[in-house]
ZAMARGU-4260 file (C-alpha; in steps of 0.2 Angstrom, whole numbers, plus 5000, padded with zeros to 4 digits):
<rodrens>
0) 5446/5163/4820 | 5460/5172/4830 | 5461/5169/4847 | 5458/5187/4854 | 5471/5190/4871
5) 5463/5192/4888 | 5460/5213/4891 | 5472/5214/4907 | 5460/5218/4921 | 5464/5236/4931
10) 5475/5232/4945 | 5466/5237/4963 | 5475/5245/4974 | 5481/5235/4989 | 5484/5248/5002
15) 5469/5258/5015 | 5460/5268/5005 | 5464/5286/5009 | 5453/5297/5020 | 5443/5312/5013
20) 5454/5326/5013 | 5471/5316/5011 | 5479/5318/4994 | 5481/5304/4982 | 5496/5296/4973
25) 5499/5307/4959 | 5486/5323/4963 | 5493/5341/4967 | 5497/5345/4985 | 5496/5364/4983
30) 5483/5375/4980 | 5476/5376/4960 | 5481/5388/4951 | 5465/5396/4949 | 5463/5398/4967
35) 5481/5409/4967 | 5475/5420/4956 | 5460/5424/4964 | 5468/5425/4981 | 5480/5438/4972
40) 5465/5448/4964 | 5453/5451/4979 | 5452/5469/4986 | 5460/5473/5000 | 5448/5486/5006
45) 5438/5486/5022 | 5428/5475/5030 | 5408/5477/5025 | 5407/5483/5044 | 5421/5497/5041
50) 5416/5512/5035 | 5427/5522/5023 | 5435/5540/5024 | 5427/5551/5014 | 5435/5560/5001
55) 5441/5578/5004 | 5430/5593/4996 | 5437/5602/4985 | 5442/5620/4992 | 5432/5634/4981
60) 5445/5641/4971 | 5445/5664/4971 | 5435/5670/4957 | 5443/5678/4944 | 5437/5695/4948
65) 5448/5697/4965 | 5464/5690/4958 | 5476/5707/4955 | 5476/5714/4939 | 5491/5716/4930
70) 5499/5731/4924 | 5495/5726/4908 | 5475/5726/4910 | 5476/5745/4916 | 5470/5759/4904
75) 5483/5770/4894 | 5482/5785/4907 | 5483/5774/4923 | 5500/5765/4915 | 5506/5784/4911
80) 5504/5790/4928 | 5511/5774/4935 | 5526/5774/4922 | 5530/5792/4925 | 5529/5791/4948
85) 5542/5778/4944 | 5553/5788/4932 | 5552/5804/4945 | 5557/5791/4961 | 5573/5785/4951
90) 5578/5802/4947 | 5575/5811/4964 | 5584/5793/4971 | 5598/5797/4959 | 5600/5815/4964
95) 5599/5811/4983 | 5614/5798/4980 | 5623/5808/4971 | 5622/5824/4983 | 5626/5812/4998
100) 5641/5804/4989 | 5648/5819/4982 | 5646/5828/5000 | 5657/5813/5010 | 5669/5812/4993
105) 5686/5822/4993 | 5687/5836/4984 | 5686/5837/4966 | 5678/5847/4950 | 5662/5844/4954
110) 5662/5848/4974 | 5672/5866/4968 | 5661/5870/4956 | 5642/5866/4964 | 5648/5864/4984
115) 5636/5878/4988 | 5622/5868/4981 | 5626/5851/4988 | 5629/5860/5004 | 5612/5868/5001
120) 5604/5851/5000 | 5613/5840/5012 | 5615/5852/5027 | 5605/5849/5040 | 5594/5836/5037
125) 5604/5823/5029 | 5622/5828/5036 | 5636/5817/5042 | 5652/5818/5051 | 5660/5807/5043
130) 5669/5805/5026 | 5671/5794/5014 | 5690/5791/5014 | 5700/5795/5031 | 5704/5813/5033
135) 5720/5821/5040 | 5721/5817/5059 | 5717/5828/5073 | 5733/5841/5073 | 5726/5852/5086
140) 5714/5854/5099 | 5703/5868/5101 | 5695/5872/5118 | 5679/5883/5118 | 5678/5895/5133
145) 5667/5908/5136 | 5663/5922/5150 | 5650/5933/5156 | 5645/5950/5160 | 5633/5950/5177
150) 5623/5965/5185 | 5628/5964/5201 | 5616/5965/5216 | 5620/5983/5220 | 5617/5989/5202
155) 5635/5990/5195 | 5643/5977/5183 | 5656/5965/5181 | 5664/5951/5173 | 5670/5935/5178
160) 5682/5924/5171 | 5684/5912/5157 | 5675/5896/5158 | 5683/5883/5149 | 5667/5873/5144
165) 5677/5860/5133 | 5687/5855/5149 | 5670/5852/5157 | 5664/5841/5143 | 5682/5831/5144
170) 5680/5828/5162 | 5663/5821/5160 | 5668/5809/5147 | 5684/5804/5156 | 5684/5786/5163
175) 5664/5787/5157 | 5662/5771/5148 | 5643/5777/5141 | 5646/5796/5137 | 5631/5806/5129
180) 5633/5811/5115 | 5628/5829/5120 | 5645/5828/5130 | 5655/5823/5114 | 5648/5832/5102
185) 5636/5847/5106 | 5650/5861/5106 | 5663/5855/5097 | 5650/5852/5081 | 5642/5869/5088
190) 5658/5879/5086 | 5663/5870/5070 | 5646/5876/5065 | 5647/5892/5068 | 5666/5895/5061
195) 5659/5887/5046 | 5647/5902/5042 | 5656/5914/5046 | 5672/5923/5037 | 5689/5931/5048
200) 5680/5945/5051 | 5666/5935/5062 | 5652/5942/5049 | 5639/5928/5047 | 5638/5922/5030
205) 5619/5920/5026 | 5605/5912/5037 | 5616/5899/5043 | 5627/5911/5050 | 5614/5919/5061
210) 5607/5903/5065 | 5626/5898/5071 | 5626/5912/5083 | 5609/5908/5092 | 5616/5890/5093
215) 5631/5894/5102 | 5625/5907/5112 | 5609/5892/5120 | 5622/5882/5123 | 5631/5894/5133
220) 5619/5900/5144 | 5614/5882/5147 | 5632/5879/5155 | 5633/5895/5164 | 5614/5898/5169
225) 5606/5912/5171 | 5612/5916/5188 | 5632/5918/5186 | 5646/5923/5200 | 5629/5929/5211
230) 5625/5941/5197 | 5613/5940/5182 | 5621/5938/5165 | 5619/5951/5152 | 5632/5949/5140
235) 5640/5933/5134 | 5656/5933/5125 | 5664/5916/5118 | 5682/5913/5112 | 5692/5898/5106
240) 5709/5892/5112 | 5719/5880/5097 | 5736/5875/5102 | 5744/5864/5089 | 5748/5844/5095
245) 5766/5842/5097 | 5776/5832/5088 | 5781/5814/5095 | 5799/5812/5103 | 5806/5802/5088
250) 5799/5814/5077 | 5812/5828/5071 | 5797/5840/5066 | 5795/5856/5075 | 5782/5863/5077
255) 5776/5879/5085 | 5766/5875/5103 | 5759/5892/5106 | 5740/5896/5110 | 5729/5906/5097
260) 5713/5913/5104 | 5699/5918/5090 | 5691/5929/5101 | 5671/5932/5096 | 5660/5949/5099
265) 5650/5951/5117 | 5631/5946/5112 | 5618/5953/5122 | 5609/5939/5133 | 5590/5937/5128
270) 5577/5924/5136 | 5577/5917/5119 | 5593/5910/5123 | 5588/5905/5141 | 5581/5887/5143
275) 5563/5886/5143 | 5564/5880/5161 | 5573/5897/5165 | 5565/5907/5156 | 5556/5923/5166
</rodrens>
């Protein structure tokens, strides 16, 4: 029989045992792996006294039936009259255009041939005093005068001198750093008006014409008044005074100085031509 060796006896340790709570020799020191994971996983949310925000209602969206409906949805007669207001717009937007551009534009075939008719159209509603490209320079300047016949107090007549009513005007706008523009351009587009409608032999050229001479004649009597030289006016009668510009110093051009008067007819004073605050 086989001796049998002693089973070595399990060797006890020698040192204090250690306290509950303390890790032993050879266990893990930090946390199990288990309890990561479920650190990791738990909600975050709040806390079982915290109440949460309430979700946002939904906004009620427009029902369908207010939403516009587009062109497409109309009827056939609807779309026609729609398509056709447009069509009619661009045209008469085209013709507009084209009347105003051809009206500040230099002259050329189609201003020769059909002037009267864009004149027609533009003048006076949608006139301007400008053009399109810069026109000749000013080469002379054209003073508007006028004078008056008066009954006199005893019962006779007379008749005073000439006013020059465009050296008023420049006075009034000389050193004037905010002129009106009744000062700058009242006569001088009135007078351009008026020799505009009317031929060499001062015969009015259709109803602008007439309505030339009523204009010139209101602005007239709103200078002179009705009350003139301690006489009442009668009789009006206007003239123009152009004396070409001269030429500069270092210019060899030469060119003739002389005042030419364009003299007009008297016109007899009505209270149509008075201002309403004068009028009798």
């Amino acid at each position: 029989m086989a001796d049998t060796e002693p089973e070595p006896a399990e060797r006890e340790p020698t040192g204090p045992e250690p306290q509950d709570g303390e890790p032993r020799d050879g266990e893990p020191t930090g946390p199990e792996p288990w309890e990561s994971e479920l650190t990791d996983s738990e909600p975050t949310g709040p806390e079982p006294g915290e109440s949460e925000p309430a979700d946002p209602e939904p906004t009620a969206s427009a029902p369908d039936g207010d939403a516009a409906e587009p062109l497409t949805a109309l009827s056939l007669p609807a779309q026609l009259i729609i398509a056709v207001a447009i069509a009619v717009a661009a045209v008469a937007a085209a013709i507009h255009l084209s009347a105003a551009f051809l009206n500040v534009s230099p002259p050329n075939t189609l201003t020769k041939r059909h002037g009267a008719a864009i004149d027609d159209y533009v003048y006076p509603e949608f006139e301007r005093v400008w053009k399109l490209f810069a026109p000749n320079p000013l080469q002379q300047n054209i003073a508007v005068q006028a004078r008056a016949e008066i009954r006199t107090s005893e019962g006779g007549t007379a008749t005073t001198g000439w006013r020059d009513l465009s050296a008023q005007d420049g006075a009034a706008i000389h050193h004037n750093p905010l002129p009106s523009h009744t000062q700058q351009n009242e006569l001088r587009r009135g007078w351009e008006f008026y020799v505009g409608s009317h031929d060499v032999r001062e015969r009015p050229q259709g109803m602008r014409g007439s309505l030339s001479e009523q204009y010139i004649r209101r602005i007239v009597m709103l200078r002179l008044g009705r009350e003139e030289d301690g006489g009442t006016v009668e009789r009006i009668q206007v003239r123009s005074a152009t004396t070409p510009v001269a030429a500069p110093p270092w210019s060899d051009e030469k060119i003739d100085t002389k005042t030419v008067y364009r003299t007009l007819p008297w016109w007899t004073v009505t209270s149509d031509d008075l201002p309403e605050a004068k009028r009798r």
